[in-house]
C-alpha positions as CSV (number, residue, x, y, z in Angstrom):
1,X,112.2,74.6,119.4
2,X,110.6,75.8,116.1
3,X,112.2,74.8,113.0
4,X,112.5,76.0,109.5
5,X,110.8,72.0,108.1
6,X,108.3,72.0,110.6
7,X,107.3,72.0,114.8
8,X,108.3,69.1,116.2
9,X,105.5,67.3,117.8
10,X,106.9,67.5,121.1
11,X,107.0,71.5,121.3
12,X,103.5,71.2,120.7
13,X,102.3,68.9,123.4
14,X,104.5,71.0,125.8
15,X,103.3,74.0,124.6
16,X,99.4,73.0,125.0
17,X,100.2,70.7,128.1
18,X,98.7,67.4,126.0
19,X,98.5,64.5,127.6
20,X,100.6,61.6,125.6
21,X,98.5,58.8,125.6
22,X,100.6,56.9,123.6
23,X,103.9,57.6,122.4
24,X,104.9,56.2,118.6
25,X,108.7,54.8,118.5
26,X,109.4,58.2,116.5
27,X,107.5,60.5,119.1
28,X,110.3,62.9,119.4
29,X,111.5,63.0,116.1
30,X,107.5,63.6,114.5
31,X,107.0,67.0,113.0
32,X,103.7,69.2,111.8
33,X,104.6,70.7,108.2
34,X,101.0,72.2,107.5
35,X,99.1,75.0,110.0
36,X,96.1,72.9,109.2
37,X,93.8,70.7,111.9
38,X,91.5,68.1,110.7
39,X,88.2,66.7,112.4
40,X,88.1,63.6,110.7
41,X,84.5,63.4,110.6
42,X,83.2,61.8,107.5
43,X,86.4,60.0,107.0
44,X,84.4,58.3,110.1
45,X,81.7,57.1,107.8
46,X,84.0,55.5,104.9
47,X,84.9,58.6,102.8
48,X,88.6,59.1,102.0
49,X,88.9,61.7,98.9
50,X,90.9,64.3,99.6
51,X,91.7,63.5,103.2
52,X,94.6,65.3,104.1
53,X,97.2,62.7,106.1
54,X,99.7,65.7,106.9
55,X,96.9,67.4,109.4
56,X,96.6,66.6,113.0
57,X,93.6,64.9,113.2
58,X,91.2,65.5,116.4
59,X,88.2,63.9,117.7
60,X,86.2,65.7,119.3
61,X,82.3,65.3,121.1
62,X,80.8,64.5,117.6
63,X,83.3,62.5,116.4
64,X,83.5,60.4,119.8
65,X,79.9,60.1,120.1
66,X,79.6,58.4,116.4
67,X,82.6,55.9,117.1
68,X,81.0,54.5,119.9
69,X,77.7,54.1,117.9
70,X,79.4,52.2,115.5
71,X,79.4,48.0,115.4
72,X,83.1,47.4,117.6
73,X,83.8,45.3,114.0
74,X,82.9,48.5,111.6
75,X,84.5,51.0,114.2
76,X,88.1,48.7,113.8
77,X,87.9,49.3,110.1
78,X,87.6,53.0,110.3
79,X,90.0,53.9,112.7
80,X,92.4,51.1,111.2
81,X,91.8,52.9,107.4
82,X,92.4,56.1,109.5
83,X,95.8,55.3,111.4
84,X,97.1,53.2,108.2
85,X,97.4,56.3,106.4
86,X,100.6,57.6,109.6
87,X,99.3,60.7,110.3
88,X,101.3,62.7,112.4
89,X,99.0,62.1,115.3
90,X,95.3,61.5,116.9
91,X,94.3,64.1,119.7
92,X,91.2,63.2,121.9
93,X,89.4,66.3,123.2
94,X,87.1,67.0,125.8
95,X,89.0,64.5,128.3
96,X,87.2,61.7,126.6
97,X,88.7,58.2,127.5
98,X,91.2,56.5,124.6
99,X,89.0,53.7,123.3
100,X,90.4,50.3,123.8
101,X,90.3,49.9,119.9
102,X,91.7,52.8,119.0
103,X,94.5,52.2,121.4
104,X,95.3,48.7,119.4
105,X,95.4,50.5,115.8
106,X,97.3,53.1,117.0
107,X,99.9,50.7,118.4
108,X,99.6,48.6,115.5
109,X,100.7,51.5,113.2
110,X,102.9,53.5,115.5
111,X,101.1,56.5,116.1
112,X,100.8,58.6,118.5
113,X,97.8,59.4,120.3
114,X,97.1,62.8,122.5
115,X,94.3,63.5,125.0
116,X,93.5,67.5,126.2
117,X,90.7,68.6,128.4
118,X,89.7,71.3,126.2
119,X,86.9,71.9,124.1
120,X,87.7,71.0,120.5
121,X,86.9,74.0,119.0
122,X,89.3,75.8,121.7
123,X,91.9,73.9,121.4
124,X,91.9,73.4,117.4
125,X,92.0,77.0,117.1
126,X,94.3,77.9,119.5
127,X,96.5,75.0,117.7
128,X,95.8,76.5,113.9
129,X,96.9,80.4,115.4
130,X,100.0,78.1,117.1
131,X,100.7,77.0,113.4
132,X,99.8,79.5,111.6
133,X,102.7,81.6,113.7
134,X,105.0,78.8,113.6
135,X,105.4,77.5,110.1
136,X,105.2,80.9,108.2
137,X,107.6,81.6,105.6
138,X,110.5,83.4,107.7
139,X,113.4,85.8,106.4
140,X,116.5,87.8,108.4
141,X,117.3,90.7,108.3
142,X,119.8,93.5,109.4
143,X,118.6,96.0,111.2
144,X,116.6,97.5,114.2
145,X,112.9,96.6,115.2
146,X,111.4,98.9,117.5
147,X,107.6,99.4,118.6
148,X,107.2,103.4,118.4
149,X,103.4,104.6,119.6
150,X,102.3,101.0,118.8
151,X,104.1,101.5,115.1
152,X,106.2,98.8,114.4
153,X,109.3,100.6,112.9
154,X,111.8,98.3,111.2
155,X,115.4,100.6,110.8
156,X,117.7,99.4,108.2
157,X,120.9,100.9,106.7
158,X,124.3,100.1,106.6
159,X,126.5,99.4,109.7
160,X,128.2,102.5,111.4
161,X,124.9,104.6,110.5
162,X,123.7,104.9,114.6
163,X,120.8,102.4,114.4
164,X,121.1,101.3,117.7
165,X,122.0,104.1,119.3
166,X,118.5,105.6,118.2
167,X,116.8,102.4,119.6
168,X,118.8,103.3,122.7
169,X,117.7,106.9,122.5
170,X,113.8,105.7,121.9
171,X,114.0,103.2,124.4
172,X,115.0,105.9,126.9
173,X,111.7,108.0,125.2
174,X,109.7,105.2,126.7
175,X,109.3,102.8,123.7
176,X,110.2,99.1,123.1
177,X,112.9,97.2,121.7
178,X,111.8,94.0,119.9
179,X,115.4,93.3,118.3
180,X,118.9,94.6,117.4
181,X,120.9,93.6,114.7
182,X,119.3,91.2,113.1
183,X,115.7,91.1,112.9
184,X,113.8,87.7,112.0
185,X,110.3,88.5,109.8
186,X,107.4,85.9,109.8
187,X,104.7,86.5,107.0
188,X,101.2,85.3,109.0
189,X,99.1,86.7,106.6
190,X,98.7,87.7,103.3
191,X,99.3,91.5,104.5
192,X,101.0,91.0,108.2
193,X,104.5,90.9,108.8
194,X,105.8,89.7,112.6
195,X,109.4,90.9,113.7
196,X,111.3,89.2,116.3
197,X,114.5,88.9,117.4
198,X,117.1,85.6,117.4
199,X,116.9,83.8,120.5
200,X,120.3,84.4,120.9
201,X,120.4,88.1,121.3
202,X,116.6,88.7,122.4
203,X,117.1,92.1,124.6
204,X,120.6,92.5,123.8
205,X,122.0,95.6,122.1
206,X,125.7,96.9,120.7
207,X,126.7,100.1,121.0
208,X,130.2,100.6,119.6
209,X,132.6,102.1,122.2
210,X,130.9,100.5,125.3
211,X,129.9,96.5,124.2
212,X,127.0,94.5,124.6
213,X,124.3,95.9,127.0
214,X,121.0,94.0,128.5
215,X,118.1,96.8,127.8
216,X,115.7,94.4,129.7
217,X,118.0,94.4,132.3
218,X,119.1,98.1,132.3
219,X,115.7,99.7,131.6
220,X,113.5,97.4,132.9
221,X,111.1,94.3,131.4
222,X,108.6,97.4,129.8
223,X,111.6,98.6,127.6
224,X,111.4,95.4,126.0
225,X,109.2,93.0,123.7
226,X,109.0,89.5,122.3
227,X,107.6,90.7,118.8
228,X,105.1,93.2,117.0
229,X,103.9,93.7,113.4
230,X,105.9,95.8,111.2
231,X,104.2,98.6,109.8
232,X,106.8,100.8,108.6
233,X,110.3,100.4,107.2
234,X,112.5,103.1,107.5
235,X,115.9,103.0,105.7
236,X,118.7,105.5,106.8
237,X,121.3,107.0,104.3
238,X,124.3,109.3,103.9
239,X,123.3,112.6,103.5
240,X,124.6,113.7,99.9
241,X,124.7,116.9,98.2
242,X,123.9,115.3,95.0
243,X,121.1,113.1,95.9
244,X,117.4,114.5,95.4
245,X,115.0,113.5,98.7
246,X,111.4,113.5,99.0
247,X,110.5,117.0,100.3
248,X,106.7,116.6,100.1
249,X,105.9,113.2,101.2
250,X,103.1,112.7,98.5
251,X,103.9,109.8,96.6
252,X,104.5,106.9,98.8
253,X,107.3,104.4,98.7
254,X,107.3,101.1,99.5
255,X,109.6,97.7,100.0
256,X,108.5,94.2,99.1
257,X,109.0,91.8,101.9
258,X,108.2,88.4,101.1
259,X,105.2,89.9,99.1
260,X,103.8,92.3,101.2
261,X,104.3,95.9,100.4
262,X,105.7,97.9,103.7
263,X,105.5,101.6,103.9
264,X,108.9,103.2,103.5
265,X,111.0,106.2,104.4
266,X,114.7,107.1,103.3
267,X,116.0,109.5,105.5
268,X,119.0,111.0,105.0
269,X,121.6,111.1,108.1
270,X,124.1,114.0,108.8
271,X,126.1,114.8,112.0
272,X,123.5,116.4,114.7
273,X,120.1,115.2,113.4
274,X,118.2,113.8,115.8
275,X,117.4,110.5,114.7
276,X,115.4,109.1,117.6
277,X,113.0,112.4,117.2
278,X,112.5,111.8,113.7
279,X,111.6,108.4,113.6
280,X,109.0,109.1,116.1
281,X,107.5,111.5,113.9
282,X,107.8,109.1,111.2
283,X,105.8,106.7,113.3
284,X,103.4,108.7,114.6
285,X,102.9,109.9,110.9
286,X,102.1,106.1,109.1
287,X,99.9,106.3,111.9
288,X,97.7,109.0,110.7
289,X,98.0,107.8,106.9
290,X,96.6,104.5,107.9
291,X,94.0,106.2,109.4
292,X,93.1,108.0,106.2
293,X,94.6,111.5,106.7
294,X,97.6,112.4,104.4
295,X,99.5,116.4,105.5
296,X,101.4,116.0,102.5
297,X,98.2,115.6,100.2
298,X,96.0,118.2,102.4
299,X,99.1,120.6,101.7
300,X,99.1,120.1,98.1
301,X,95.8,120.7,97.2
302,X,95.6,123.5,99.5
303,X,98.7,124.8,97.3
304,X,96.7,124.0,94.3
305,X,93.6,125.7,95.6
306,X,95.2,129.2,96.4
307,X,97.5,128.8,92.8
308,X,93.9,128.7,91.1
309,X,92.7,131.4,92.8
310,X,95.1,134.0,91.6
């Protein structure tokens, strides 16, 4: 299980399918706070500025092959500087054997060492990407994530506005529900923003009136998905007489969500509009801006152009 202060150790070893070589006293309890992975390659040779303890550190075919070049008494020092300084842990790649000596350092300062078959540069990757996911700053929110012509639509609004019984209505229209409710939002990038849903009610959806219903279960395992990028935030509101909406389009607006800027919509909600129709217009819409082609724009200067003329 992922927490908010880190993986644990142990989610990662069964995740990969690493082989524990050696288990520290506090194997279960060990955690990975940073997505980083560190060869510890010129550590090897003697040099310990700015070597980062918090990383997993991996030895792979280079690293191996200059251990067992070493003196047995110079190669004790290294990997006892290397072990005395508890990093989280030591993975061996490539299926290379635990040396005998770095087997006793490890047990002399209770850490725990890992062994994978993998290439190093595989596996490091794959473990970074793992990381990466896993330890990126997280919010909740209420609301409805659905994936609408590969658009990641997040709908928001207050309760009792039909949110998910449009997600009903799309699902039905042959898109995906990623969550209902309350959706949980991982930044991985410095301009990607992942949706999911809570364990707990992954697949689950409440319409008021009839309860809790399984859409995996009642539409089948395509109706439904783990998680997808948002793209587009579209927040439904009461329709008021008073209240002047964007008619044009041509200035965009945005929300901030932990730092990245999300396209928004506000669309106004009366009896007998047809939510699920619109939102699939507004997906397949933030689809053609991001691919450089604005209608509201193209009509404006087209309006401009004939204005000019006369």
């Amino acid at each position: 299980m992922i927490e908010l202060s880190g993986v644990l150790l142990t989610t990662l070893v069964k995740e990969f399918d690493l082989e524990v070589a050696y288990a520290a006293t506090d194997y279960e309890k060990i955690r990975l706070t940073v997505e980083d992975v560190a060869r510890p390659g010129i550590q090897l040779a003697g040099y310990f500025d700015h070597f980062e303890p918090m990383r997993l550190q991996v030895l792979g075919n280079v690293e191996n092959t200059y251990l067992q070049r070493l003196p047995e008494a110079k190669r004790a020092t290294v990997l006892d500087r290397i072990f005395s300084y508890k990093i989280p842990a030591l993975l061996i790649s490539r299926g290379f054997a635990v040396d005998p000596q770095c087997l006793a350092m490890a047990k002399k300062h209770n850490i725990t060492l890992l062994r994978t078959p993998e290439a190093t540069s595989t596996v490091v990757s794959a473990i970074i990407a793992y990381l990466r996911a896993a330890l990126a700053p997280m919010i909740s929110r209420h609301g409805v994530l659905m994936e609408i012509y590969g658009e990641g639509l997040l709908l928001i609004g207050e309760s009792g506005m039909g949110k998910s019984e449009a997600a009903v209505e799309l699902v039905k229209r042959g898109h995906r529900l990623i969550a209902d409710d309350a959706v949980e939002i991982r930044k991985v990038s410095s301009s990607c923003l992942m949706g999911a849903a809570p364990e707990l009610i992954r697949n689950y959806v409440e319409l008021r009136g009839i309860g809790i219903i399984n859409v995996a279960k009642l539409f089948g395992m395509g109706a439904v998905k783990q998680e997808n990028e948002i793209n587009l935030v579209v927040k439904v509101v009461p329709w008021n007489t008073k209240e002047v909406y964007n008619r044009l389009g041509v200035e965009g607006e945005y929300m901030d969500i932990l730092g990245v800027k999300v396209p928004m919509y506000t669309i106004p909600v009366t009896p007998g509009r047809n939510l699920a129709v619109i939102l699939e217009v507004a997906a397949m819409n933030n689809r053609q801006r991001t691919m450089g082609y604005n209608p509201a724009l193209e009509f404006t200067e087209m309006l401009n152009g004939r204005r000019a003329e006369k």
